[in-house]
N, C-alpha and C positions, 0 to 999 in steps of 0.2 A: 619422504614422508615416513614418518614413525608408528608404523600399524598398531604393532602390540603396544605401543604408549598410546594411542590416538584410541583401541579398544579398552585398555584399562579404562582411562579417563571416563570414558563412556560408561561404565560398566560402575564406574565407582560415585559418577553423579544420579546413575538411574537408583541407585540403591540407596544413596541418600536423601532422594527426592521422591521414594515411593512410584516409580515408574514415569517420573516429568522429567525433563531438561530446564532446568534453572537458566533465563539468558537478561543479560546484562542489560542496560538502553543502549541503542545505537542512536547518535545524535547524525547531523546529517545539514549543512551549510548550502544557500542557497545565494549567490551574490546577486539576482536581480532582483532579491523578494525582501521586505520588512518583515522582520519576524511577527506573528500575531501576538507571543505569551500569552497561547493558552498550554501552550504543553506541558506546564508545570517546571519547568526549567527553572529555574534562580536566573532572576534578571542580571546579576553580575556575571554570568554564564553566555549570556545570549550571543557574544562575539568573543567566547574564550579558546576557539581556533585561530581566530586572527582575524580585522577588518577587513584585512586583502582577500579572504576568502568568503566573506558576507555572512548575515547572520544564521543561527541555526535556526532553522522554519520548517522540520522534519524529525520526526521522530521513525525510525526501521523497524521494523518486528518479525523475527525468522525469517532475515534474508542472506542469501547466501552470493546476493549481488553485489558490487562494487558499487558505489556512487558514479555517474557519470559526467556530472556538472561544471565538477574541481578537480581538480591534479590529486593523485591517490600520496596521501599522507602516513606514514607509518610509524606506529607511537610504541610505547615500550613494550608490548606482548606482540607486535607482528599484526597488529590490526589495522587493517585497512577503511575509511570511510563508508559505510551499509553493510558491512560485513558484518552480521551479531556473532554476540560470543555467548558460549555455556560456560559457566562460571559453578567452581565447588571450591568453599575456602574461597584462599587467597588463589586458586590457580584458575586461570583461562584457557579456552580453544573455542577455535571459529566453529560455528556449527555446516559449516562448508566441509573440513575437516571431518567432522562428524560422518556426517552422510556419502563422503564420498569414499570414505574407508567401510561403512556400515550400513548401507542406507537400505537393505532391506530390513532389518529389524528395525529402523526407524520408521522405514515408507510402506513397511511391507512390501512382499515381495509381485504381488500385480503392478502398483503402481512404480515399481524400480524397473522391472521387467519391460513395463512395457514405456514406459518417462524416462528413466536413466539417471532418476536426480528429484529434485524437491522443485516444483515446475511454479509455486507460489509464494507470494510475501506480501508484507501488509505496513503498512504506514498512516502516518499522522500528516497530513499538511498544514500548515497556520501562517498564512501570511495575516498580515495589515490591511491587504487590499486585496483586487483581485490577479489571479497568477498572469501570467502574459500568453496570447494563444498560440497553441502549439499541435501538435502532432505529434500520437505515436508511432512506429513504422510497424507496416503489415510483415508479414513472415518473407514477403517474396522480395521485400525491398532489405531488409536488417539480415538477410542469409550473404546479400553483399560485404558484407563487411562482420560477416563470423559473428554476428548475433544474432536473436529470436525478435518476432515481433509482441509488442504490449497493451493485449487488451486489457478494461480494469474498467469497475463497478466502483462506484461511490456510496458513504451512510455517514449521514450528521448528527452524529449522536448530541442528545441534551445535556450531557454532563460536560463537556467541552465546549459548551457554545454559551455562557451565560450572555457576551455579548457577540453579536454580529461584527464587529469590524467592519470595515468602510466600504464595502460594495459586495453584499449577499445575493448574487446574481451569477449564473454563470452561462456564459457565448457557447453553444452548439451547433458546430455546423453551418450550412451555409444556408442562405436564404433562397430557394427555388427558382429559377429563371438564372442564378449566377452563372458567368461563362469562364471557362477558362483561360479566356485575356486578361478581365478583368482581374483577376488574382495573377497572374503573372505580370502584369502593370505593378501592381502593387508589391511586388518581390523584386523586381528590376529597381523600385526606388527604395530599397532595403537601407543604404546607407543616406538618405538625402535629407531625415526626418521621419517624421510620423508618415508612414504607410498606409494609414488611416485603413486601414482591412476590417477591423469589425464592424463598418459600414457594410459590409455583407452577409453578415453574419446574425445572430438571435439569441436575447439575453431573455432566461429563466428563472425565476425569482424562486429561490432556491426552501424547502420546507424542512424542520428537524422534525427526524424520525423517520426520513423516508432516505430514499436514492437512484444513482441513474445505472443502469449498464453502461459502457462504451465499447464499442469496438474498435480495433486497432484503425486507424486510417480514417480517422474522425478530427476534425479541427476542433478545439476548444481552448475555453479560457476559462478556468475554474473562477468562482467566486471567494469572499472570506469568509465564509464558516468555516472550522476549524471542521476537518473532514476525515475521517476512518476510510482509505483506500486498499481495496483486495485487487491484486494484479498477476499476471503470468510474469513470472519472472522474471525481469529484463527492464532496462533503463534506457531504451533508443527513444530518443524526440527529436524535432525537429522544431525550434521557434520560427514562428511565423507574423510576430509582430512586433515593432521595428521599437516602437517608444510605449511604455506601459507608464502606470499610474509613477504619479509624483516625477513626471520627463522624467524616469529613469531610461538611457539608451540603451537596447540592447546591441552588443556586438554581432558581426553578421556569422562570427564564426559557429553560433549556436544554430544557426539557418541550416548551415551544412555540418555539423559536427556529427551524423551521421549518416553524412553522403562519401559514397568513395570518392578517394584523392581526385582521379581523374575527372569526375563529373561533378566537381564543387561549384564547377563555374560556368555549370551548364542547367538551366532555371526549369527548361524543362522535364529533367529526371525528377526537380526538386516536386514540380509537380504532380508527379506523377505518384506519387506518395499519398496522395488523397484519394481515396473512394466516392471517386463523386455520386457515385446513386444512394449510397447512406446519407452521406454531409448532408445532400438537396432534396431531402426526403420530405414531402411535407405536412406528415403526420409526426412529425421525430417523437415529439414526448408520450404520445400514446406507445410508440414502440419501444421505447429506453424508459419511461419513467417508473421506480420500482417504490409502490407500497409494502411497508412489512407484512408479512402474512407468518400468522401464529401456527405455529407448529401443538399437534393433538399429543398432549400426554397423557391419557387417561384420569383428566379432571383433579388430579394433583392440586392441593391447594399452596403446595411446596416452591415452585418454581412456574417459570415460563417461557418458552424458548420462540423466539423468532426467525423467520429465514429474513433478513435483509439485502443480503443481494445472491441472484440466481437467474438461471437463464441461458442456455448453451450461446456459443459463439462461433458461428460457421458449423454449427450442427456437432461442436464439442463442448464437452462441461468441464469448460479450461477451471475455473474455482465456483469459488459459495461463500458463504458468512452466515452467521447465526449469532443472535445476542442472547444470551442466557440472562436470567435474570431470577437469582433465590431470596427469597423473600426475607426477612427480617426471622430469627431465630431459628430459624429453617434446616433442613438439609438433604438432599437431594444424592442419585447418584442416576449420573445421565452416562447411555452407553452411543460410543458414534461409530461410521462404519469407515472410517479413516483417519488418520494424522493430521492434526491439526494445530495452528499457534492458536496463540490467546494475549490479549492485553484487560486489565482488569481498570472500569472506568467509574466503579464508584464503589463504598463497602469496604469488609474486608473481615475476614475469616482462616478459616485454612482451604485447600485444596487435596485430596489422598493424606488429609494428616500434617501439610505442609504449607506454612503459613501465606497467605495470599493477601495483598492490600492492594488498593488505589491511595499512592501518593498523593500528600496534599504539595509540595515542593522537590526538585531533584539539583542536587548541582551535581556539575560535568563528570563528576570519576563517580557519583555512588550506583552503589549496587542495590536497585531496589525490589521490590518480590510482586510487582503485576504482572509482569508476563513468565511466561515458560511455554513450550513445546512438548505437546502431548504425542509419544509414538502411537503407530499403528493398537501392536499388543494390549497398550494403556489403555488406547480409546474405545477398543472393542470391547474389554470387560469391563470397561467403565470407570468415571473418575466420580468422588465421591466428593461434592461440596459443600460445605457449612458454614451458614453467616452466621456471624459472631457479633454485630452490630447491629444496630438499632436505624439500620438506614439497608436499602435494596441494596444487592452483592452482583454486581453487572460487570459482563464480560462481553469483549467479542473474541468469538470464536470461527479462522480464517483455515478454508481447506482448498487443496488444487486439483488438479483433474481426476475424475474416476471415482473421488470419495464418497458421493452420493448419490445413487441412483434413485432417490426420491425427493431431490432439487423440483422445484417450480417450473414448470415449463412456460414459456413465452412462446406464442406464438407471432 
């Protein structure tokens, strides 16, 4: 690794960006999912990785993750699948790169200090239908196999959902009184057919403008809203349902892909992956279901900022989200108390002086200007926005552990 090129770089997009990181789209192939098209993608785009590796039904935002789903693909800059890039000109770097050459003056130095690293990202899901249910792994199950576990908050935003897609519902958890036979029943016939497992399960009818928390070691099957996901960092699941929408089969190898070698073929480790006192909770939606709650700025007629998703997790504030929202000829300058991405879902303006849109279309290689990553430094003296159109100038804006010690608390 090339410090003082990996520092230049840095040093030469903060100053061309007015103190933001410019990042590319990260597109992201899902082979058991129908793409939705809402991401804005160019429909000749939607399988321009390849049919063998299924459509793209993902959009990444400041992640410094690998994809885990498909075999890691390397294209002509050295980019790997969920890997975002910072883009200045024609030249690219991973913002993994970034931060792990720099990352206190990105992350500042409490959250480097005491994280090691950039501990959040944020993504777009869109299927067709609804996802297939699955599992993400707790800390104490994914430290097997040299990963972290992934809890993650959901928010459906209106700009993305003009329609629902085919089943706006989504399965949480399990239904109260389930035993742990019965779900191992239905894991032992993983390969024989339908599994039939969401018969224990509880479908949601899913609301835009709101969202849920999750905690890691939760069964679910997301629905088809096109859906703004904030996560810890990390890509471990586990599927747990054998035939989803359209008899597409899932292979069993995604049941265990990751379970260590030696206990792939042993059903009750696989079990053991579930929290069962959260899954069989039977108040769930009163305790995960999250209304926006408006954040006070001193009656501003200028903008208005939301918390969307918050809420510690095992008594940490692994992330947050906020959707800003500057009104038509407006301009604002909002100050935050950490580093944060952003994707921009409607409007379009500048940002510090540097132009910001919501895409009406993308195809696969461009470089568009809704997202960017705001450092620590930036965000504390504040970024300055201005719409410049005649329609709301909406973003969300996704932070990781420690950024906000004035998040919403759940009790």
């Amino acid at each position: 690794m090339d410090t003082k090129k990996i520092n230049d770089f840095k040093n030469k997009v903060l100053e061309k960006n007015n103190g933001l990181l410019h990042l590319a789209p990260t597109w992201v192939t899902r082979s058991v999912l129908i793409p939705g098209r809402r991401l804005k993608l160019h429909p000749d785009d939607l399988f321009a990785k390849g049919a063998d590796r299924g459509g793209i039904s993902e959009r990444w935002f400041s992640s410094i993750v690998p994809a885990e789903s498909t075999s890691q693909v390397e294209d002509g800059s050295g980019d790997n699948e969920g890997l975002s890039c910072v883009v200045c000109g024609n030249e690219k770097m991973l913002l993994k790169e970034i931060i792990d050459v720099g990352g206190a003056t990105i992350l500042g130095d409490k959250v480097m200090s005491k994280w090691g690293g950039l501990k959040v990202m944020g993504r777009f899901f869109d299927s067709m239908s609804q996802l297939p249910y699955h599992i993400h792994l707790r800390d104490e199950h994914a430290k097997n196999i040299g990963m972290e576990g992934k809890p993650e908050a959901y928010y459906f935003p209106h700009q993305v959902n003009v329609v629902e897609n085919n089943f706006p519902y989504t399965f949480f958890g399990l239904e109260p009184g389930t035993t742990r036979e019965q779900i191992k029943k239905c894991l032992e016939g993983f390969e024989k057919g339908d599994n039939k497992i969401l018969k224990y399960s509880k479908a949601y009818g899913l609301e835009l403008g709101t969202g849920w928390l999750l905690p890691a070691g939760v069964l679910h099957a997301p629905g088809s809203l096109c859906t703004f996901e904030v996560s810890w960092a990390a890509d471990t699941f586990s599927v747990w349902q054998s035939v989803i929408a359209n008899d597409v089969h899932v292979d069993r190898s995604l049941l265990v892909k990751h379970v260590p070698e030696e206990e792939k073929n042993n059903i009750d480790y696989v079990l053991d992956l579930i929290d069962w006192d959260i899954n069989t909770t039977p108040n769930f939606k009163e305790k995960f279901f999250l209304k926006p709650i408006i954040i006070e700025n001193g009656n501003s007629k200028d903008y208005q900022e939301k918390w969307i998703s918050y809420g510690k997790i095992d008594g940490i504030e692994a992330f947050s989200s906020k959707e800003l929202t500057v009104f038509p000829g407006c301009k604002a300058t909002i100050k935050d108390s950490g580093a944060y991405g952003l994707i921009t879902i409607q409007g379009y303006g500048t940002i510090n002086d540097v132009p910001i849109e919501s895409t009406t279309i993308i195809r696969i290689d461009d470089i568009t200007r809704d997202e960017y990553f705001v450092p620590y430094p930036t965000a504390i003296k504040g970024v300055t926005v201005e719409n410049k159109s005649n329609e709301p100038l909406v973003m969300i804006k996704f932070f990781g552990p420690d950024c906000n010690d004035d998040m919403p608390r759940r009790e």
